[in-house]
Each structure stands twice: as structure tokens, then as C-alpha cells.
C-alpha positions as CSV (number, residue, x, y, z in Angstrom):
1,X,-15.7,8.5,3.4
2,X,-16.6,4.6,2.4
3,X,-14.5,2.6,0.1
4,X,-15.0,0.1,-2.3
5,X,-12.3,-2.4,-3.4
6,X,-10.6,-5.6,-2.9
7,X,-9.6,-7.5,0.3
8,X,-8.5,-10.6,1.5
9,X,-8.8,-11.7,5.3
10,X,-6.4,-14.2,6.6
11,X,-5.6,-15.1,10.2
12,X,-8.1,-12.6,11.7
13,X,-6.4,-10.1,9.7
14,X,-7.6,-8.3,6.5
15,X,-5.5,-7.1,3.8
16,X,-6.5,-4.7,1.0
17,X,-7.0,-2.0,-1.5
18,X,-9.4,0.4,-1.9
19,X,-10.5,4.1,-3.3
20,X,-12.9,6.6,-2.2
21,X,-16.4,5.4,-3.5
22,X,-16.6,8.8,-4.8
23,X,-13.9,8.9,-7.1
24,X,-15.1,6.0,-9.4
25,X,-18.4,6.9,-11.9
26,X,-20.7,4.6,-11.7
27,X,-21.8,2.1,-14.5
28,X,-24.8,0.0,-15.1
29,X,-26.1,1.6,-11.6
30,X,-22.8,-0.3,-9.9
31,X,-19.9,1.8,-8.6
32,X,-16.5,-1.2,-8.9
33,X,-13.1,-0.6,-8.3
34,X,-10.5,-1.6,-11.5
35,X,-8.1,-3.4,-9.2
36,X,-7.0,-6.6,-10.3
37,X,-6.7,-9.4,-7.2
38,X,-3.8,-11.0,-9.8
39,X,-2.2,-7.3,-9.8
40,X,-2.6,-5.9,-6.2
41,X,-1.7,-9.6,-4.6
42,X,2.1,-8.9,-5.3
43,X,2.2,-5.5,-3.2
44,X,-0.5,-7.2,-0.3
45,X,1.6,-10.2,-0.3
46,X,4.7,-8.3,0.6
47,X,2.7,-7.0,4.0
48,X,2.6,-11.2,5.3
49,X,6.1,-13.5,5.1
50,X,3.4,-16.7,5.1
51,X,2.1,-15.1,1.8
52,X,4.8,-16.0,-0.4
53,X,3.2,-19.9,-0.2
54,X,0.8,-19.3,-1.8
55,X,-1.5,-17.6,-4.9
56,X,-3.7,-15.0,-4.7
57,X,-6.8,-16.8,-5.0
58,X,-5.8,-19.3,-2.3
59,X,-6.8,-17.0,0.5
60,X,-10.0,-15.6,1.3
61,X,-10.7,-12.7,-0.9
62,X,-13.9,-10.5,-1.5
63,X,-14.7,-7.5,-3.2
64,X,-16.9,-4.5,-2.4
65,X,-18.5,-2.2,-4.7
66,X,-21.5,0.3,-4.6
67,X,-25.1,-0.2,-6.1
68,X,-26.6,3.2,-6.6
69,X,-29.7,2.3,-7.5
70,X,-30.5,0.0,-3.6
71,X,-27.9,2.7,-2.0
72,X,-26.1,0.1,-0.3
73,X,-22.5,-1.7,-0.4
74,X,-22.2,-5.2,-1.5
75,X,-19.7,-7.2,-0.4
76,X,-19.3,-10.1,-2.4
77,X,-17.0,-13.5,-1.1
78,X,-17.4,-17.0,0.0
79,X,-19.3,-18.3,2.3
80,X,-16.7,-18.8,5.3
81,X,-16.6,-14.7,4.9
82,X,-20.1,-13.6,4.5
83,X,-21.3,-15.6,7.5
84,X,-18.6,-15.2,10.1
85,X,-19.3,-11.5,12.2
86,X,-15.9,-11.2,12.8
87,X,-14.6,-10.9,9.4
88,X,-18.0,-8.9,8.5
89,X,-16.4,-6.5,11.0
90,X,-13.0,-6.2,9.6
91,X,-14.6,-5.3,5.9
92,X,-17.0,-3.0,7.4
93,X,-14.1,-1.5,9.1
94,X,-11.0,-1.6,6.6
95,X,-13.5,0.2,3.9
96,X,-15.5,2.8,6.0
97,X,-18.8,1.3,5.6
98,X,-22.2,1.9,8.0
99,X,-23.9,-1.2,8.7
100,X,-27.0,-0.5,7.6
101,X,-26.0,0.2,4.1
102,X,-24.2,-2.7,3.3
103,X,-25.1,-6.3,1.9
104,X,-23.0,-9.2,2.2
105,X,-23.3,-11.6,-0.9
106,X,-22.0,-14.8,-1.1
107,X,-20.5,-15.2,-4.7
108,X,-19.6,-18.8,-6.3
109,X,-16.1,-16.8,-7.8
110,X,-14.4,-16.5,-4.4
111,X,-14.8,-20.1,-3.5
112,X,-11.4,-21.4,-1.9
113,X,-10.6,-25.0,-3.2
């Protein structure tokens, strides 16, 4: 079953949170998860000892969510994410997601600085 959620990929290696995409009701034609990055960053950061240097939003992070209305899974992150296959691969695979229903977005929000 796919998943939508929250993820961030560091060292080749993606960490994250998700739910069944058919367990959340959709709204405004968009199925989103309610997990907080600020909230679930304290149980992911626990899974990585090089974690504790630094804040959530320091590492690559993304979210994906469902559009009903195109049928397909967005994945919304920065650019070093949505162009780079290999970490394409680790989201498609971490959240259960067939590649030809999913969309890859970059978003302004998950710029690292």
C-alpha cells in the first residue's frame, strides 16, 4: 500500500515517517500527512548519532502527499533531491510508490541554507 509523509535523506540514507495513504481523507483534492518535521525530527534523530549537530531543517527533507484529482504522488523538496535518481529511488522506495504515479516537485520551503 503507498505512503505519504515526511522524510529526510542524508548520507545515501533516508529517514522517515509515514501512514497508509488510505487512512488520511482527502482535502481540497490533496491527501497530506499531519506530521510535523519539528515533531517527528526528535524520534528520526535518535536513529543517526551525527544527528544530534544539527536541526531539523538542516538536512534534506521532503514531503509526499497524494493529489486525487491528477492520481499521482507528489514529492515535494529541494532541488539536490528532486534531481538526483538515487535519492528519487530511496523515496519511491521508503513510501511504496509506483513510478509512474508519482511527481517530483521542487519546492522553495525545503531549501537547505
Amino acid at each position: 500500500m503507498p505512503n505519504i509523509g515526511v522524510f529526510w535523506i542524508y548520507q545515501k540514507c533516508i529517514y522517515f515517517k509515514s501512514i497508509e495513504v488510505s487512512k488520511i481523507k482527502a482535502m481540497n483534492d490533496l491527501i497530506d500527512s499531519d506530521f510535523s518535521y519539528y515533531k517527528v525530527w526528535d524520534k528520526i534523530s535518535s536513529k543517526n548519532n551525527d544527528f544530534y549537530l544539527y536541526k531539523y531543517e538542516d538536512i534534506p527533507r521532503g514531503r509526499v502527499v497524494y493529489d486525487v484529482e491528477n492520481t499521482q504522488y507528489i514529492i515535494y523538496s529541494n532541488h539536490d533531491i528532486v534531481n538526483l535518481d538515487e535519492a528519487q529511488g530511496l523515496i519511491i522506495e521508503a513510501f511504496n510508490l509506483d513510478t509512474t504515479t508519482v511527481l517530483f516537485q521542487y519546492d522553495a520551503h525545503y531549501k537547505i541554507f
